[in-house]
C-alpha positions as CSV (number, residue, x, y, z in Angstrom):
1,X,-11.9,-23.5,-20.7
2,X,-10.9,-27.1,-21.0
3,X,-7.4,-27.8,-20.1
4,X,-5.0,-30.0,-22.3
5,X,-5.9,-32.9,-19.6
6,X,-8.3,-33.8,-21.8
7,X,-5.9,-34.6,-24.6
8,X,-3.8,-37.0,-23.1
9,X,-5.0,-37.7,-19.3
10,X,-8.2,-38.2,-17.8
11,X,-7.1,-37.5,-14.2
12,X,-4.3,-35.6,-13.1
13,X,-3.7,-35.0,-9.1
14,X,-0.8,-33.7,-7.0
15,X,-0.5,-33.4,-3.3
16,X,-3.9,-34.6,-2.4
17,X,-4.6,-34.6,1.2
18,X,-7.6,-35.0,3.3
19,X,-8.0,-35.2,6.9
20,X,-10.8,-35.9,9.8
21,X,-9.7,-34.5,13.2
22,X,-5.9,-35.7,13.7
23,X,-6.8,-38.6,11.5
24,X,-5.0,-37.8,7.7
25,X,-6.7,-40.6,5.3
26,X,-5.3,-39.0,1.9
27,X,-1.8,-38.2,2.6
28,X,-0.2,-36.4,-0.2
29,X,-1.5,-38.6,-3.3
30,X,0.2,-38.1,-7.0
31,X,-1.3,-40.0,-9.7
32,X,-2.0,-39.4,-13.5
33,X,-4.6,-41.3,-15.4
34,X,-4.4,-41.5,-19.3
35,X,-7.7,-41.3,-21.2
36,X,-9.2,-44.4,-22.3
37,X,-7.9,-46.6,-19.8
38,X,-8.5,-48.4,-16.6
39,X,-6.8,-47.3,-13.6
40,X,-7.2,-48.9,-10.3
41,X,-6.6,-47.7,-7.2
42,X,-6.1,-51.1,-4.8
43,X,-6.1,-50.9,-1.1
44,X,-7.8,-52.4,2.0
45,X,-10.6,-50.9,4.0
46,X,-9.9,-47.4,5.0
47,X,-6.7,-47.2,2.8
48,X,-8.6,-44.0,1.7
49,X,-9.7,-45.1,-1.8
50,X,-13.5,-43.7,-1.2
51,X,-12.3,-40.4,-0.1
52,X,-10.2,-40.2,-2.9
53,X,-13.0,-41.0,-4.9
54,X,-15.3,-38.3,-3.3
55,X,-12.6,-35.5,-3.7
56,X,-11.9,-36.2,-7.4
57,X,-16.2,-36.4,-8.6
58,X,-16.3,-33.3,-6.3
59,X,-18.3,-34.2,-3.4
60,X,-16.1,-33.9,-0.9
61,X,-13.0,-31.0,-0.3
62,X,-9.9,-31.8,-0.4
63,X,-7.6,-29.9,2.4
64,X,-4.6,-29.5,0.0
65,X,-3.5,-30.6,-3.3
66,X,-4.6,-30.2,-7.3
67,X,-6.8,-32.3,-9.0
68,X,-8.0,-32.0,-12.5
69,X,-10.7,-34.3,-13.9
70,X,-11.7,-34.6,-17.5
71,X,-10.1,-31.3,-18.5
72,X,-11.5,-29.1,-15.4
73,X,-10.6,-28.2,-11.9
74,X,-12.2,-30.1,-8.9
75,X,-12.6,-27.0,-6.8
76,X,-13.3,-24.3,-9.1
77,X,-15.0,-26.1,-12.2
78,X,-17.0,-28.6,-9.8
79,X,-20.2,-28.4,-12.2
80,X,-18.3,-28.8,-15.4
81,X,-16.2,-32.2,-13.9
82,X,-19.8,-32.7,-12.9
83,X,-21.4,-32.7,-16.2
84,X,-18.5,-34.9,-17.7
85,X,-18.4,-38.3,-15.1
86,X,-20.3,-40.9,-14.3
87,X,-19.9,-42.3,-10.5
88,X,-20.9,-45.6,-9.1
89,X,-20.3,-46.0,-5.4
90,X,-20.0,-48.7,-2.8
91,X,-24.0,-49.1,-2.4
92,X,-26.4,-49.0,-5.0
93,X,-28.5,-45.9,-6.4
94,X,-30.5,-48.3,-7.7
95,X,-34.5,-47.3,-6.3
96,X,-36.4,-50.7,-5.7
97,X,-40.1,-49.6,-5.8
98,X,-39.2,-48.2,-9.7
99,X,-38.6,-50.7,-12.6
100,X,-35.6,-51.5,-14.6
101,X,-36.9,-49.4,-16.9
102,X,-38.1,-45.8,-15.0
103,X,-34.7,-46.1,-13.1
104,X,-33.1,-45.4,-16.4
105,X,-35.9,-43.0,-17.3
106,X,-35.4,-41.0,-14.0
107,X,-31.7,-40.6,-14.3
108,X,-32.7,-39.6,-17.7
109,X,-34.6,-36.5,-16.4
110,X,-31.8,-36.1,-14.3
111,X,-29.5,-35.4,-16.7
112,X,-32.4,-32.9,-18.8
113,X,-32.2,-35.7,-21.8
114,X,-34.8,-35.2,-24.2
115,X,-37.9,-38.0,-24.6
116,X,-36.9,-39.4,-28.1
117,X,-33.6,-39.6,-27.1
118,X,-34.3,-40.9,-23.5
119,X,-36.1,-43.5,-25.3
120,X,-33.3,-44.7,-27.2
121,X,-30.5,-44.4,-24.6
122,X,-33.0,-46.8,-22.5
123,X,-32.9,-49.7,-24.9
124,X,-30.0,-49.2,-26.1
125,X,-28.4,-49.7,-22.3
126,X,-31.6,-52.5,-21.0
127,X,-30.1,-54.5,-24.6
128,X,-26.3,-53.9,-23.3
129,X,-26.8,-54.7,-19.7
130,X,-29.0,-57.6,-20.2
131,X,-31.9,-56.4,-18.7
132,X,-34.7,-56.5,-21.7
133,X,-36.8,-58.9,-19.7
134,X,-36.7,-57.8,-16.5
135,X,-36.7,-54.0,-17.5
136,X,-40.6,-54.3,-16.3
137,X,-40.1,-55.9,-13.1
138,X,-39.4,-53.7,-9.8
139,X,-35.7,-53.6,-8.9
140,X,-36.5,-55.2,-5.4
141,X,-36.8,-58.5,-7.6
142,X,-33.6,-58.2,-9.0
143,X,-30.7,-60.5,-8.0
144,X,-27.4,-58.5,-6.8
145,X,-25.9,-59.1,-9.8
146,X,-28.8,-57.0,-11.7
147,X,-29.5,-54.3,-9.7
148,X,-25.5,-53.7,-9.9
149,X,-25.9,-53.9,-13.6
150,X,-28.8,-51.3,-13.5
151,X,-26.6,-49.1,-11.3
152,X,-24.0,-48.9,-13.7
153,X,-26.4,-48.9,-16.9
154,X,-27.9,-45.6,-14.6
155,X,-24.2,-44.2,-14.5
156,X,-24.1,-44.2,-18.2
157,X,-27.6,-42.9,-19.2
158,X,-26.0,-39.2,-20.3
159,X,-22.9,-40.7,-21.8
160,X,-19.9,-39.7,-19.6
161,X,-16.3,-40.6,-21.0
162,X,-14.9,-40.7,-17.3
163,X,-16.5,-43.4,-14.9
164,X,-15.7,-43.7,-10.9
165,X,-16.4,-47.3,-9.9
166,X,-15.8,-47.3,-6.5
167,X,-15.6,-51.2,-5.1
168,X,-18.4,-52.2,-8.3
169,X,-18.2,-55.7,-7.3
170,X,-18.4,-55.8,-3.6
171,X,-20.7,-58.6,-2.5
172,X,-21.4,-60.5,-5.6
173,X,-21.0,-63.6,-6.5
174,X,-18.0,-65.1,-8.8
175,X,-20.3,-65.3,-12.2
176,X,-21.3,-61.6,-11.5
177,X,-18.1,-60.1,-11.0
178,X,-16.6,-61.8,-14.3
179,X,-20.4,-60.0,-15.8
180,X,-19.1,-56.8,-14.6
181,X,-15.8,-57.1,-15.4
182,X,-16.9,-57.7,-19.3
183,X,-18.9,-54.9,-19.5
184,X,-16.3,-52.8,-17.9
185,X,-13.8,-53.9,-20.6
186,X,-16.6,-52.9,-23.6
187,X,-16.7,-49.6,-22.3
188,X,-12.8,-48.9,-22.1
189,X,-13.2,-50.4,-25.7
190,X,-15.2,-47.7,-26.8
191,X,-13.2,-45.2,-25.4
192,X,-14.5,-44.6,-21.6
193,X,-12.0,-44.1,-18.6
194,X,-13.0,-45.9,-15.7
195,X,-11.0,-45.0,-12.5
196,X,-11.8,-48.4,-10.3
197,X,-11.5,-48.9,-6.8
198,X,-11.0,-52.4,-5.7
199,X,-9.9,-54.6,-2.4
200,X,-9.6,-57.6,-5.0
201,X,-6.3,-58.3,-6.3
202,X,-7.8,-60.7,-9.4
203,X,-10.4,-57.5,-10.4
204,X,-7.1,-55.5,-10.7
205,X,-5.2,-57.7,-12.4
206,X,-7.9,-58.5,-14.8
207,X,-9.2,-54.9,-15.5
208,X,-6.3,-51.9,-14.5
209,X,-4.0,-50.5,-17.4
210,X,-2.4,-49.5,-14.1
211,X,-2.4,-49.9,-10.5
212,X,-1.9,-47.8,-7.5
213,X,-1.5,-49.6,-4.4
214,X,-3.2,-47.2,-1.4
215,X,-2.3,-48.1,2.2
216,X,-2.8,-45.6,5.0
217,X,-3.9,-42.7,2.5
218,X,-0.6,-43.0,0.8
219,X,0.3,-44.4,-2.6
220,X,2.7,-46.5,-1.8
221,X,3.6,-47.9,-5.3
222,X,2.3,-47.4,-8.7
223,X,2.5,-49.6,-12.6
224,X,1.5,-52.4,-14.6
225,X,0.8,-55.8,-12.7
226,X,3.8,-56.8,-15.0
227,X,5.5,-53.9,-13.0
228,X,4.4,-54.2,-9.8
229,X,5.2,-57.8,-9.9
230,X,8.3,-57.0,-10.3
231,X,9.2,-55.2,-7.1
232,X,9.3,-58.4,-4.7
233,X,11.1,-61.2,-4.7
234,X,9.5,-64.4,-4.9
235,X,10.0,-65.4,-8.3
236,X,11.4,-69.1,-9.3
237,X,12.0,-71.7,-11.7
238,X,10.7,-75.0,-11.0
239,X,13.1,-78.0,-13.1
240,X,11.5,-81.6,-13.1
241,X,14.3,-84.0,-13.0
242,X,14.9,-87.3,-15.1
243,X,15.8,-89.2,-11.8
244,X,17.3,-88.9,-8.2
245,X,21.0,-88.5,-9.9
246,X,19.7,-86.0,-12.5
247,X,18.2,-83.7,-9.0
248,X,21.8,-84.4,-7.5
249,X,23.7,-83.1,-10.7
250,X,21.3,-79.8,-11.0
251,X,21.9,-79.0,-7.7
252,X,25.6,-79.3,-8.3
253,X,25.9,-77.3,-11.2
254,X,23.4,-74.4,-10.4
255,X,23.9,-72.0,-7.8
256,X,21.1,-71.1,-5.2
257,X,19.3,-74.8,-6.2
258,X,17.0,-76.4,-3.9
259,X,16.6,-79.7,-4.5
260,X,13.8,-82.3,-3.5
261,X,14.7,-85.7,-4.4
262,X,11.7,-87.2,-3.4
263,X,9.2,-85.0,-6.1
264,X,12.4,-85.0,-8.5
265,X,12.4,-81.4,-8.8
266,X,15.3,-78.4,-8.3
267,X,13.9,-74.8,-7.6
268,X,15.8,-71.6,-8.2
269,X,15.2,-68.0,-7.7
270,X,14.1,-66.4,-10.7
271,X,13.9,-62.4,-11.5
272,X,11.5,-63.2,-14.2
273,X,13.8,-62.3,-17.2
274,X,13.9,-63.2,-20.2
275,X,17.5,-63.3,-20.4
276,X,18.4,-65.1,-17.1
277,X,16.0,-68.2,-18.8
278,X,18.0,-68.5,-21.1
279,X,21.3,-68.4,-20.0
280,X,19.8,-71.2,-17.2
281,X,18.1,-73.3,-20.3
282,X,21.9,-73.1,-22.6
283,X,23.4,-74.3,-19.4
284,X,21.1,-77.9,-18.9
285,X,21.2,-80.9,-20.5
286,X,18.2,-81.9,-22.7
287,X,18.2,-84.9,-21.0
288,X,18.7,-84.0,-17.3
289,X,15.0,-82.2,-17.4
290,X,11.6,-83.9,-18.0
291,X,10.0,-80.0,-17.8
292,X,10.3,-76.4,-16.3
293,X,7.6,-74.2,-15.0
294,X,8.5,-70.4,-13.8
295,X,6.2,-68.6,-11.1
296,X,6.4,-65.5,-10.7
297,X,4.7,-63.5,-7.8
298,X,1.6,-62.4,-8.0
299,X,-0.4,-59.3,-6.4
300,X,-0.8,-61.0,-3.4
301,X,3.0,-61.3,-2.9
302,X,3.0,-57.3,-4.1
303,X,0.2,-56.7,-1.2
304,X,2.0,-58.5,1.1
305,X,5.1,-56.7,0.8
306,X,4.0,-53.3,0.5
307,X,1.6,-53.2,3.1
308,X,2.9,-55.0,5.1
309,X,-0.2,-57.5,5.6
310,X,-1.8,-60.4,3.2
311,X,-5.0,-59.6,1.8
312,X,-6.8,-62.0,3.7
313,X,-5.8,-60.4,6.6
314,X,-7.5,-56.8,5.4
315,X,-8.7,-54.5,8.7
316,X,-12.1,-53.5,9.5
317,X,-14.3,-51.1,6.7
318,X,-13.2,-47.8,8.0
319,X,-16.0,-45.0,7.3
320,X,-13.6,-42.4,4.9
């Protein structure tokens, strides 16, 4: 029987935990994911986002903890949650010797598809992927960005409204990532839920409803970039001054300024707010400030201070 976690989530897990020998890489992992949505679940290597990954599309146990997916449970409905997803992992399932076209046609038979509609599905996916040309050629010809086209084009041959993408864009190139990152937002536009694994803080960004940040098989925080932005300082207003007196005066008048006569400019913390703008705005002169930019932190920052380690300072791939 379907449970109502197919009427408002997608995902739902509590207390997931996993461990190899003394080594726990899922440590006691809540998270809900509404349907129709992209969720993504950001963390360096061996954070413990594949074995998450495995747990909820069922090919792995979990050692403790609940996890529906699309209405069923992981451990004793495996073959529904089976029927209902789609999963792309970390290396292709793409087969080389086969065509474009027969690697659709044999994920097809897979999924006991019919040959009329088989036939359909195929064009219909070679047109949306951008692979009508090539659909002929072997897959071994295919550039990266291809063949992860076709992998994903394969995930969708029997129409699943719940996709795992685990690390989709892992290797290629900038143009190809932005590809995939289109495509991904046409599916969530026609009502798919994609639960996306990423090490990349712009594919989050871009992409995730929400975020879960993952580090050492704990989520360590969870919400909206907006949110999660939020959470660490960092944030400040940037004032370009009419002249040297003008930085002098702003610095007077505005508590926690930093001025730098030399660029003509006056920083100040900022919380991002809309409010604390503009009680800073009523409180300046038109005609002490040439112009104003804000910055707030980004992901990196987030990353940074949840972790414990920049991004481009991410460990070793860890096999979980």
């Amino acid at each position: 029987m379907v449970g109502m976690t197919t009427r408002t989530s997608a995902i739902e897990v509590s207390g997931l935990r996993k461990s190899y020998g003394d080594q726990e890489v899922v440590a006691g992992v809540d998270l809900t994911v509404p349907a129709g949505t992209v969720y993504a679940l950001l963390g360096p290597n061996g954070a413990g986002k594949t074995t998450t990954v495995r747990i909820l599309s069922t090919l792995l146990a979990a050692d403790a903890g609940a996890a529906r997916v699309a209405g069923y449970d992981v451990r004793r409905e495996a073959d529904q949650v089976r029927a209902s997803i789609g999963v792309t992992g970390q290396f292709s399932a793409v087969d080389e010797l086969l065509t474009g076209r027969e690697n659709l046609r044999l994920m097809a038979d897979l999924g006991h598809l019919d040959r009329r509609r088989t036939e359909t599905v195929v064009e219909r996916l070679l047109e949306r992927f951008d692979l009508i040309e090539a659909a002929d050629r072997r897959a071994v010809t295919y550039s990266g960005g291809m063949k992860r086209r076709l992998d994903l084009a394969m995930t969708l041959v029997a129409g699943p409204r719940l996709i795992f993408l685990d690390e989709p864009t892992t290797g290629l190139d900038p143009r190809s990532r932005r590809e995939l990152w289109g495509i991904v937002r046409e599916l969530v536009a026609d009502g798919v839920t994609v639960f996306l694994t990423t090490q990349y803080l712009e594919e989050a960004d871009q992409l995730a409803d929400r975020i879960g940040v993952l580090d050492g098989g704990r989520l360590v925080a969870e919400g909206t970039a907006a949110e999660l932005k939020r959470l660490v300082p960092g944030g400040h207003i940037e004032l370009r001054a009419a002249d040297s007196e003008r930085v002098a005066e702003l610095a007077r008048r505005l508590p926690g300024a930093n001025p730098n006569a030399p660029a003509l400019t006056v920083t100040l913390p900022h919380d991002g707010s809309l409010t604390e703008l503009r009680r800073l705005l009523d409180g300046i002169d038109d005609d002490a400030v040439t112009g104003l930019a804000v910055h707030a932190p980004d992901l990196d920052d987030v990353f940074l201070a949840l972790t414990g380690h920049p991004t481009d300072e991410l460990p070793e791939e860890v096999p979980v």
